[in-house]
MOPAC internal coordinates of N, CA, C and O (Angstrom, degrees):
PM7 1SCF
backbone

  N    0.0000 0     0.00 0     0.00 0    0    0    0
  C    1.4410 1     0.00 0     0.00 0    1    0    0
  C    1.5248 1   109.07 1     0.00 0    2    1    0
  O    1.2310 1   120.10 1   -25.39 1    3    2    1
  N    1.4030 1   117.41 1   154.61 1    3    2    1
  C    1.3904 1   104.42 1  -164.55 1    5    3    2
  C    1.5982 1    83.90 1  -121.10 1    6    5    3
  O    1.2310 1   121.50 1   -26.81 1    7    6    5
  N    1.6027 1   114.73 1   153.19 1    7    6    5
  C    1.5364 1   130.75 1  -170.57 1    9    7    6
  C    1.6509 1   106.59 1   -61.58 1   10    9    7
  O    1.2310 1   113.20 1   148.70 1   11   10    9
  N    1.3817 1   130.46 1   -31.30 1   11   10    9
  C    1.4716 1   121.69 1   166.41 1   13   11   10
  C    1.4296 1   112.40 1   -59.43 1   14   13   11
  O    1.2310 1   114.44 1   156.74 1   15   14   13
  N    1.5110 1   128.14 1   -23.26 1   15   14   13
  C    1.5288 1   128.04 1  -158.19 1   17   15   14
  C    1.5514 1    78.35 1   -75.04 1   18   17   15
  O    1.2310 1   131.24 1   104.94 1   19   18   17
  N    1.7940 1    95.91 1   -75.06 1   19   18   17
  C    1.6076 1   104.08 1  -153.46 1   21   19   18
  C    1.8804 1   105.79 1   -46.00 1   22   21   19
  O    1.2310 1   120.39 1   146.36 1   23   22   21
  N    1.2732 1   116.86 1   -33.64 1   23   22   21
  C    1.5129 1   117.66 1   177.72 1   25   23   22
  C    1.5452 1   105.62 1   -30.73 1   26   25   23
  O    1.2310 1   117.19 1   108.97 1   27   26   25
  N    1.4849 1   122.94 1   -71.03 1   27   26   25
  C    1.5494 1   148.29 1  -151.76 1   29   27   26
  C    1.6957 1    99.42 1   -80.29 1   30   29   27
  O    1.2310 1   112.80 1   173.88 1   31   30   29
  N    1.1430 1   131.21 1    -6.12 1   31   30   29
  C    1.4042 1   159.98 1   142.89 1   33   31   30
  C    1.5721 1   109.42 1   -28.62 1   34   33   31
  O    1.2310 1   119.13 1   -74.29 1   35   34   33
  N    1.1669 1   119.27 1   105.71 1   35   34   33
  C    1.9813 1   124.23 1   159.16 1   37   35   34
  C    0.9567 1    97.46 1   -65.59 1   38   37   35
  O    1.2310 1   121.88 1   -14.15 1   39   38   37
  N    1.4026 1   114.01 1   165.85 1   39   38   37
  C    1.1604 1   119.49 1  -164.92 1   41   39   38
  C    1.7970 1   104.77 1   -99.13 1   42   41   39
  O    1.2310 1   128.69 1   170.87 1   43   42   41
  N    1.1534 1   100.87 1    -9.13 1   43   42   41
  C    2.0909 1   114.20 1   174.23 1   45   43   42
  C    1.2623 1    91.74 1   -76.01 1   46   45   43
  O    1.2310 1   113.26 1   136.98 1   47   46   45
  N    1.8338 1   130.34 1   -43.02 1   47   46   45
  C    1.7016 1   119.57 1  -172.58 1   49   47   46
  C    1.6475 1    88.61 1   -79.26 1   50   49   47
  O    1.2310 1   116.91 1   148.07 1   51   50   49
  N    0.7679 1   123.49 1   -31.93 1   51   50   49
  C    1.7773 1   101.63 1  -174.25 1   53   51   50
  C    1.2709 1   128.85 1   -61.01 1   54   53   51
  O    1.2310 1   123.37 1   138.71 1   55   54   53
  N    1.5798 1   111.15 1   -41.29 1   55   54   53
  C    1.1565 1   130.71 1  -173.37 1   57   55   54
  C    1.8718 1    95.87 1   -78.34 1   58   57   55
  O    1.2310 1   112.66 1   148.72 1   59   58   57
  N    1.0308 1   131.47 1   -31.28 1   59   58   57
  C    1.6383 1   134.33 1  -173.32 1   61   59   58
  C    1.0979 1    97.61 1   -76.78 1   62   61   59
  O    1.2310 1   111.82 1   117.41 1   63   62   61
  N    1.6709 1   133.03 1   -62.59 1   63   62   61
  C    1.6285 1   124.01 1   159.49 1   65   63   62
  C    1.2145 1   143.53 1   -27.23 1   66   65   63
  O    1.2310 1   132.04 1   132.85 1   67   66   65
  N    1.7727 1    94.35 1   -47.15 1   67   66   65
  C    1.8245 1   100.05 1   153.98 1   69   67   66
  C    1.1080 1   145.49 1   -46.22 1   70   69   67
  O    1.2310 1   130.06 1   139.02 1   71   70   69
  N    1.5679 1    98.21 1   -40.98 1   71   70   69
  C    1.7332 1   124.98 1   172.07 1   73   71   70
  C    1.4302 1    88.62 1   -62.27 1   74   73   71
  O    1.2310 1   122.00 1   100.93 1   75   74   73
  N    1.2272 1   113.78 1   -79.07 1   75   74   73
  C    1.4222 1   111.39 1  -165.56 1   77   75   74
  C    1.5246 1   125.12 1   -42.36 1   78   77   75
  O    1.2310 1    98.35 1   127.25 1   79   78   77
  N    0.8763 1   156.38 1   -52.75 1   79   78   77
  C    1.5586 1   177.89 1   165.51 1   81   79   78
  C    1.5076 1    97.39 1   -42.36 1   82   81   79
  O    1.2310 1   114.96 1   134.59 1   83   82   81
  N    1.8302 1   127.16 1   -45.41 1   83   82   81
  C    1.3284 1   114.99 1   178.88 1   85   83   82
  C    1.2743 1   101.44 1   -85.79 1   86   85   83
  O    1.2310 1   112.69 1   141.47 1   87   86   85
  N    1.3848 1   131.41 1   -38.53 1   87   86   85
  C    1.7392 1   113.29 1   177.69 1   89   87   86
  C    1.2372 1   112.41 1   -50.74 1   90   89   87
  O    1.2310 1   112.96 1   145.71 1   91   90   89
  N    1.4420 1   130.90 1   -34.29 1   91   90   89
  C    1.5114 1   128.66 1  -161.01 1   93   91   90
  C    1.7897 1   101.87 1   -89.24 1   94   93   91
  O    1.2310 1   126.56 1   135.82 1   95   94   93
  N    1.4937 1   104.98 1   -44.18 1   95   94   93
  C    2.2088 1    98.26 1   157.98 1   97   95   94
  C    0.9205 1    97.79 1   -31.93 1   98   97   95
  O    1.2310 1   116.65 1    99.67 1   99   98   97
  N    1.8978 1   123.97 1   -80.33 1   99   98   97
  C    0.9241 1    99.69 1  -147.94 1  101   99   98
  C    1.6324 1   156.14 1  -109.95 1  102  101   99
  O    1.2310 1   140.09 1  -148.70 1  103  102  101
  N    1.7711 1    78.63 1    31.30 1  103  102  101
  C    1.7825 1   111.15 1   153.53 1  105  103  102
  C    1.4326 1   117.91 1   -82.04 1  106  105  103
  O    1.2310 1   125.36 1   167.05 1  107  106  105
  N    1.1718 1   107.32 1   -12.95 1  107  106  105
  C    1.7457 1   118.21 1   177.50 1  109  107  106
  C    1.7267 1   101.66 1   -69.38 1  110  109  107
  O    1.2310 1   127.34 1   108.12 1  111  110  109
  N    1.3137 1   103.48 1   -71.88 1  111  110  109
  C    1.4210 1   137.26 1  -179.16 1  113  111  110
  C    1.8048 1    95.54 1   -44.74 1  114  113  111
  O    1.2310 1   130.55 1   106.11 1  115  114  113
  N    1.2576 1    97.26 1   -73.89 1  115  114  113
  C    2.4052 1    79.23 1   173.30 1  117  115  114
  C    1.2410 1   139.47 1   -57.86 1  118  117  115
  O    1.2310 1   129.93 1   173.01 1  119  118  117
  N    1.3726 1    98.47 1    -6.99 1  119  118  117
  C    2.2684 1   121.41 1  -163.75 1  121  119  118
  C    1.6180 1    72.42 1   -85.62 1  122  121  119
  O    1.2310 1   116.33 1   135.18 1  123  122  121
  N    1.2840 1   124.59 1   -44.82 1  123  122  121
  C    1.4274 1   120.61 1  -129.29 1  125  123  122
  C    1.8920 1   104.21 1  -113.16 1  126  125  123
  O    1.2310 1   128.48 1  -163.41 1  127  126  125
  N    1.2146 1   101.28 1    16.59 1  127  126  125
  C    1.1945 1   101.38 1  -158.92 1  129  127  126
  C    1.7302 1    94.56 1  -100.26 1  130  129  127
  O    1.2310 1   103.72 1   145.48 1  131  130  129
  N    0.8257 1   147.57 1   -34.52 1  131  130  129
  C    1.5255 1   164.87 1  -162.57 1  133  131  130
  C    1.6797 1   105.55 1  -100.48 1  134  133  131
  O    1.2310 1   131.50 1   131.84 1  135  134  133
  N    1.4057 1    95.41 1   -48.16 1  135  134  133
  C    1.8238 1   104.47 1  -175.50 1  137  135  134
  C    1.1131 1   126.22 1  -123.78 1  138  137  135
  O    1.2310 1   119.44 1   -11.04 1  139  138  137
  N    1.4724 1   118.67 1   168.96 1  139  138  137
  C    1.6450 1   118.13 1  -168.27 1  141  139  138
  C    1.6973 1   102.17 1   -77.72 1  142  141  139
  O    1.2310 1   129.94 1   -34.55 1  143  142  141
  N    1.3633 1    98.44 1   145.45 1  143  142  141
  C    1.8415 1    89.81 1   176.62 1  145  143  142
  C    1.1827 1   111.71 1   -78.02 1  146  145  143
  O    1.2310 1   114.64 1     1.97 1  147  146  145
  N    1.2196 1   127.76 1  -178.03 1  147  146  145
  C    1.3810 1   144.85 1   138.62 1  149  147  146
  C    1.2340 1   113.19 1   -62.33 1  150  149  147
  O    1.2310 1   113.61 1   100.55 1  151  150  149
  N    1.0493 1   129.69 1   -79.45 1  151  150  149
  C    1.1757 1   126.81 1  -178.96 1  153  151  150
  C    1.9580 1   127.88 1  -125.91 1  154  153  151
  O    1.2310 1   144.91 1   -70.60 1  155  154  153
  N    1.6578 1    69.18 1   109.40 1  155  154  153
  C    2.0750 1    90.32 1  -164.82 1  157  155  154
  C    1.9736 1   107.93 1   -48.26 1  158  157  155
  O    1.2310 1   117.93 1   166.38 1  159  158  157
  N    1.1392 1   121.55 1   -13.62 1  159  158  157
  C    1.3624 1   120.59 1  -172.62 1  161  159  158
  C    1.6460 1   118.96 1   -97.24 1  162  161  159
  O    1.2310 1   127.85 1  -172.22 1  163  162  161
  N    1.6596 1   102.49 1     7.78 1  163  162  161
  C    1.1591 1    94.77 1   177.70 1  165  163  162
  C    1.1114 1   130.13 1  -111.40 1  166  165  163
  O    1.2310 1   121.92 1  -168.21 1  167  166  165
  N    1.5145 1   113.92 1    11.79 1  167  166  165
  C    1.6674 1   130.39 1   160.25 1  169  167  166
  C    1.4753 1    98.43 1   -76.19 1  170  169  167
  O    1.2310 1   112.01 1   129.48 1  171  170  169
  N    1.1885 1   132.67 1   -50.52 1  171  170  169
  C    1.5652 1   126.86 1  -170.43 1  173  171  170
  C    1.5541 1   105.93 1   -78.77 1  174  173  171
  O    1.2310 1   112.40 1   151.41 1  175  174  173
  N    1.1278 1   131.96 1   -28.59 1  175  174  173
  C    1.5103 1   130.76 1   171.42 1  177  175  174
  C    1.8849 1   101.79 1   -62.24 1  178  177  175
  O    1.2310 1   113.03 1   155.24 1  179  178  177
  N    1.3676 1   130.77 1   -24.76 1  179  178  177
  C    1.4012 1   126.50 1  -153.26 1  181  179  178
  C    1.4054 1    83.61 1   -90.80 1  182  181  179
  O    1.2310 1   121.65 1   134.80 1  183  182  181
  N    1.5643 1   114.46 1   -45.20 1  183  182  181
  C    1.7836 1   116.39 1  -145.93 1  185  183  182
  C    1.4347 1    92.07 1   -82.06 1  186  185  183
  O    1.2310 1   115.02 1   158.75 1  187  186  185
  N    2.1517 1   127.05 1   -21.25 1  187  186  185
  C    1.1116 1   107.04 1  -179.04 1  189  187  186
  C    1.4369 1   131.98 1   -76.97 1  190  189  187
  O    1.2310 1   138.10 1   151.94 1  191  190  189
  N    1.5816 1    82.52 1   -28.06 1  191  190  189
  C    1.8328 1    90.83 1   163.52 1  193  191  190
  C    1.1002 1   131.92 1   -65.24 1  194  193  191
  O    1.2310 1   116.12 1   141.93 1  195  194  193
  N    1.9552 1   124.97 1   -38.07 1  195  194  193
  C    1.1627 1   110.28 1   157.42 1  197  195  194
  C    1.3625 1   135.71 1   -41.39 1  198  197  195
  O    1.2310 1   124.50 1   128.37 1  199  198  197
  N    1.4320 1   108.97 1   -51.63 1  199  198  197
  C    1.7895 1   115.34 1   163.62 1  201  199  198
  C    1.5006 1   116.35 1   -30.07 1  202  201  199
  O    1.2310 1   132.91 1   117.72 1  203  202  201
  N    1.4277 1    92.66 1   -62.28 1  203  202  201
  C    1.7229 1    90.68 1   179.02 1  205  203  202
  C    1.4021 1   133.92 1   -53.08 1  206  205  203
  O    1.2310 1   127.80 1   149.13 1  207  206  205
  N    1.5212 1   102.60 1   -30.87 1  207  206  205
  C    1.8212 1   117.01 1  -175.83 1  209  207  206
  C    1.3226 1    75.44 1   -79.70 1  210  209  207
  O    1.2310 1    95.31 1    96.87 1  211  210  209
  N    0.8419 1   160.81 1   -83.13 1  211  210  209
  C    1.3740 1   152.18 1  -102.07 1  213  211  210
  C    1.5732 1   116.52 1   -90.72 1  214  213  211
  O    1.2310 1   126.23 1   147.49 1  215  214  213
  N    1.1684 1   105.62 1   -32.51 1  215  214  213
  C    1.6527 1   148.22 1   161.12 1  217  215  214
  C    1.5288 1   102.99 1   -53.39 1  218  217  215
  O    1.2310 1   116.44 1    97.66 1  219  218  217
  N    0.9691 1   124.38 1   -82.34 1  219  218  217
  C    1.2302 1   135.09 1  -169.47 1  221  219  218
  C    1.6784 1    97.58 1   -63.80 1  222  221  219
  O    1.2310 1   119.47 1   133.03 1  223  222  221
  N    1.3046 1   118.61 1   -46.97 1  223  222  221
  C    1.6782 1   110.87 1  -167.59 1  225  223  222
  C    1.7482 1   106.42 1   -73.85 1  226  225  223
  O    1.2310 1   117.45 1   179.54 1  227  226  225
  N    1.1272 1   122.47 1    -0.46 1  227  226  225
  C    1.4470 1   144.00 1  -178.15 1  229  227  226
  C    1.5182 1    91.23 1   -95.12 1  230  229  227
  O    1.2310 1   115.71 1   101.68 1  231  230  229
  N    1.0505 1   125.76 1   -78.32 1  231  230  229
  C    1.4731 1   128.18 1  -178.20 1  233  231  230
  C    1.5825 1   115.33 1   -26.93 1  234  233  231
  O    1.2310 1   125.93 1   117.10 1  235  234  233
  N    1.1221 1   106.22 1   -62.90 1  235  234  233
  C    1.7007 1   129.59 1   177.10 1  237  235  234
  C    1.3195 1   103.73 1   -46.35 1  238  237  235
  O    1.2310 1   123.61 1   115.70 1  239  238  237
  N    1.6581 1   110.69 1   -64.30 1  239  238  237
  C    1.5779 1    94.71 1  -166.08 1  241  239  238
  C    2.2142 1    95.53 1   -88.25 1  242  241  239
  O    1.2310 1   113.30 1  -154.34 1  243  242  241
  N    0.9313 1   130.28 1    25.66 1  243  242  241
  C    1.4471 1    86.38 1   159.97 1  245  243  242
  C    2.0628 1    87.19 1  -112.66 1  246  245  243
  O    1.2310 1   125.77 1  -164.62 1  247  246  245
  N    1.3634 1   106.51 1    15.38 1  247  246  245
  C    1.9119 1    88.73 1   176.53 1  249  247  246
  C    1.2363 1    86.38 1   -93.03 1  250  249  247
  O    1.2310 1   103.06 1   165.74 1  251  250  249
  N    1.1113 1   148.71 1   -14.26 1  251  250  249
  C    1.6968 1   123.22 1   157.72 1  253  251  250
  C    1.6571 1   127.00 1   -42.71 1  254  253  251
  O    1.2310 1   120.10 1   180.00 1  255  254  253

């Protein structure tokens, strides 16, 4: 997700994305736990987006 998406983001879609993004880690994280991935960049692509929602939903509530 790129930081303008999550910007334009409520804060009910942010928090539902969050959910979403850690269930899918951490089906990443068990696929991957036994075997080689496919593709090594997509545990660090999940955890960067969390940062970002998380970032931005921090932002929001202290501009209240």
């Amino acid at each position: 997700m790129k930081t303008k998406d999550i910007k334009a983001m409520k804060n009910t879609e942010l928090i539902k994305s969050l959910s979403e993004i850690k269930e899918k880690l951490g089906k990443v994280r068990f696929s991957t736990a036994g075997s080689k991935s496919k593709n090594v960049k997509e545990q660090a692509n999940f955890r960067k987006d969390i940062a970002r929602i998380l970032t931005i939903l921090n932002n929001k509530s202290a501009a209240l």
